[in-house]
C-alpha positions in Angstrom: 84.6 50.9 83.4 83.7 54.3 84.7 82.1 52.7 87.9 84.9 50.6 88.4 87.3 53.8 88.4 85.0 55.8 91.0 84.9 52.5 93.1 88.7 52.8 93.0 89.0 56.5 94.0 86.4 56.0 97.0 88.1 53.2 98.1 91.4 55.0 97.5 89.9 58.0 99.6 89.0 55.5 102.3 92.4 54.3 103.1 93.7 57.4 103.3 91.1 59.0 105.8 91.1 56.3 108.0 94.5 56.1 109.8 93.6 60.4 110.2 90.8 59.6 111.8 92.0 56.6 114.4 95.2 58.8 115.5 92.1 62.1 116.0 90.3 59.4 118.0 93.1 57.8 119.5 95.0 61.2 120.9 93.3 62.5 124.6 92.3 65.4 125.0 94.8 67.8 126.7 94.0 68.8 130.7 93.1 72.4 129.0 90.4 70.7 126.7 89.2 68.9 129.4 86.6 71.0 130.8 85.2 69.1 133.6 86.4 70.4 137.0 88.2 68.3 139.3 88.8 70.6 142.5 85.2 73.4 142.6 81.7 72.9 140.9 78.3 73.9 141.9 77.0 76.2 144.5 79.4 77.0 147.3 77.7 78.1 150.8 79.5 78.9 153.9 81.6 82.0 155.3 84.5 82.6 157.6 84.4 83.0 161.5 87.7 85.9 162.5 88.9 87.8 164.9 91.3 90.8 165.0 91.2 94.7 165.1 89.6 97.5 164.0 89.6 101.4 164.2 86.9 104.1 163.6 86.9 107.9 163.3 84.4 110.8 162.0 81.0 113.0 162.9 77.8 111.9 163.3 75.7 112.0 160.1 74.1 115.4 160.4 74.9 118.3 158.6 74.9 120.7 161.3 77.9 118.1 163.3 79.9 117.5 160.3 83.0 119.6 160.3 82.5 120.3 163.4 85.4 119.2 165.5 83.3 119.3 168.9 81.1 116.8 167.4 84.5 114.5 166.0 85.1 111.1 167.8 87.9 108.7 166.9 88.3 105.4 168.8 91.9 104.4 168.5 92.6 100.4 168.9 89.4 98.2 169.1 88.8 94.6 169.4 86.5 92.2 168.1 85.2 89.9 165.6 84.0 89.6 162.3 81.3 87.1 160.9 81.2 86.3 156.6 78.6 84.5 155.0 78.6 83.7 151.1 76.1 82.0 149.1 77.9 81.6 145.7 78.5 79.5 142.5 82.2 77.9 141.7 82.7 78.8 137.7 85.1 76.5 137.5 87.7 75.3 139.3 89.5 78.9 139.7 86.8 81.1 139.8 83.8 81.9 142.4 81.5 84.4 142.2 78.3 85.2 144.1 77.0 87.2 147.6 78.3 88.0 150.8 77.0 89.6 154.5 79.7 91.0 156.5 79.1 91.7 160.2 82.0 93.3 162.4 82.3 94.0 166.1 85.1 95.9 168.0 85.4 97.3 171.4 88.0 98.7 173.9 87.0 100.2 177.5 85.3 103.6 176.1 84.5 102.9 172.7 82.2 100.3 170.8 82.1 100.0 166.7 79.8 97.7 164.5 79.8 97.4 160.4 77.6 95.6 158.0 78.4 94.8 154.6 76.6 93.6 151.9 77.2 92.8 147.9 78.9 90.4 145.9 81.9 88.5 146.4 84.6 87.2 144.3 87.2 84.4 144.9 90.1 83.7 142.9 93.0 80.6 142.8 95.6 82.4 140.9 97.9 79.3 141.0 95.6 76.7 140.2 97.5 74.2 137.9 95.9 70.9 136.4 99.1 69.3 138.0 99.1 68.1 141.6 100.4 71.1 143.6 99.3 72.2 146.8 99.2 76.0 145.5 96.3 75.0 143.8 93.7 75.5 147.1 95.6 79.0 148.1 93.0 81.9 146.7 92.3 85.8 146.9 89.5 87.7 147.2 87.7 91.0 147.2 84.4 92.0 147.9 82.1 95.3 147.7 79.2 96.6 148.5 76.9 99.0 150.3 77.6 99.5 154.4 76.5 101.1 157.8 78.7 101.8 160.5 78.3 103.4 163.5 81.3 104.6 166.5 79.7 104.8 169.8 81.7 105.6 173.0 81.0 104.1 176.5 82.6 106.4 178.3 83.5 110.1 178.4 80.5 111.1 176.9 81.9 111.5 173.3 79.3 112.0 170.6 78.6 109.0 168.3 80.2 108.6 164.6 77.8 106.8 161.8 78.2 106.1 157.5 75.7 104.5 155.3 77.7 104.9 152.0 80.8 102.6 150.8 81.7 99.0 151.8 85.2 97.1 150.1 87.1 93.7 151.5 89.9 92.0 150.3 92.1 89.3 151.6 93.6 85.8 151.1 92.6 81.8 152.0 93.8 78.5 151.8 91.6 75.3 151.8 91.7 72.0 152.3 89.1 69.1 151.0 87.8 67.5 154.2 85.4 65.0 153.8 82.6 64.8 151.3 79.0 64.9 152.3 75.3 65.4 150.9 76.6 65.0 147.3 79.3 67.7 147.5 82.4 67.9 150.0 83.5 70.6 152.6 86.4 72.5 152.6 88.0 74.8 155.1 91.3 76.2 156.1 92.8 79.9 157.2 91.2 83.4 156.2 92.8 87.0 156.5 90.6 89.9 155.7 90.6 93.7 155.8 87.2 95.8 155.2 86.5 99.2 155.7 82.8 100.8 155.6 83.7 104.7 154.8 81.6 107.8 153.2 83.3 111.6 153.3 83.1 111.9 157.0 83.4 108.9 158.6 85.4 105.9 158.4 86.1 102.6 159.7 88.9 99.9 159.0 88.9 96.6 160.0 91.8 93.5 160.0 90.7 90.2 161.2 92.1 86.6 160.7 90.1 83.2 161.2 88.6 80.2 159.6 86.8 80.1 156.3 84.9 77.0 155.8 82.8 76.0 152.6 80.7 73.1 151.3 80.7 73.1 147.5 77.9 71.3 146.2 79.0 69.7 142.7 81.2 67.4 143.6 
């Protein structure tokens, strides 16, 4: 009798768990439980290609020049091109993080300026949605680092400007999936970007606007 009464209650037990469990099987998972990406995923190589204008002011890096204001040069508008590589990884599908190189060069008809950048790099989609929406593919970023510079005039015979210290970038993107290719799929679209290489006597500012193009290797 007693085995016949457990029986009961197990089965009892049974019924009740079960339609719990089909509805917990049956219900999909929300987009936000859904981890897998859908837009970014692996590594993400590539850079942007600009153009734009820069400016540079300051003394040479000696301590016997600096303060000196025989020894102070500033260049006024300059005009050139900026080059930015990155080798990073896509986080998920609103978040990349990883290196960058930054190579800038300006001139006008007395003065030349240079600046290299390098550190890490980090891009951001703040309206990335799991709906379809373009704003998804517009991003920000900002990068830091360490930096030389150096102000050098062609004409006049100004004395040259130089940093090693400081280097920061920010700016904004938009991309657009191309094609896709060796596993992954390329992506490209606008870039603007302002850096600026700087230390306590010298500094140098740059804006430039281009291309940034990517391959991102997960998907």
């Amino acid at each position: 009798m007693r085995r016949t009464s457990a029986l009961a209650v197990a089965l009892a037990a049974a019924v009740v768990a079960a339609p719990s469990a089909a509805r917990a099987e049956d219900e999909p998972e929300s987009d936000w439980q859904n981890k897998k990406s859908r837009l970014r995923d692996g590594v993400v190589l590539g850079g942007s290609l600009q153009g734009g204008f820069a400016g540079a002011s300051g003394y040479p890096n000696d301590p016997k020049a600096i303060g000196n204001r025989d020894y102070y040069s500033s260049s006024g508008l300059l005009y050139g091109y900026s080059i930015t590589p990155t080798v990073m990884g896509a986080l998920t599908d609103y978040l990349n993080f990883g290196f960058m190189l930054n190579f800038a060069n300006h001139a006008s008809s007395n003065w030349e300026s240079f600046a290299v950048g390098v550190g890490v790099r980090l891009e951001v989609f703040p309206l990335y949605t799991r709906m379809v929406s373009k704003a998804k593919n517009f991003g920000l970023f900002a990068q830091g680092g360490v930096g030389v510079s150096k102000l050098h005039a062609t004409a006049g015979g100004y004395p040259d400007a130089d940093a090693a210290q400081s280097y920061l970038g920010a700016g904004a993107f938009y991309e657009w999936h191309l094609f896709k290719i060796l596993g992954g799929h390329v992506a490209a679209g606008p870039t603007a970007q302002f850096d600026t290489v700087f230390s306590r006597d010298y500094e140098r500012h740059g804006l430039n606007v281009g291309l940034r193009s990517v391959w991102y290797g997960g998907m």
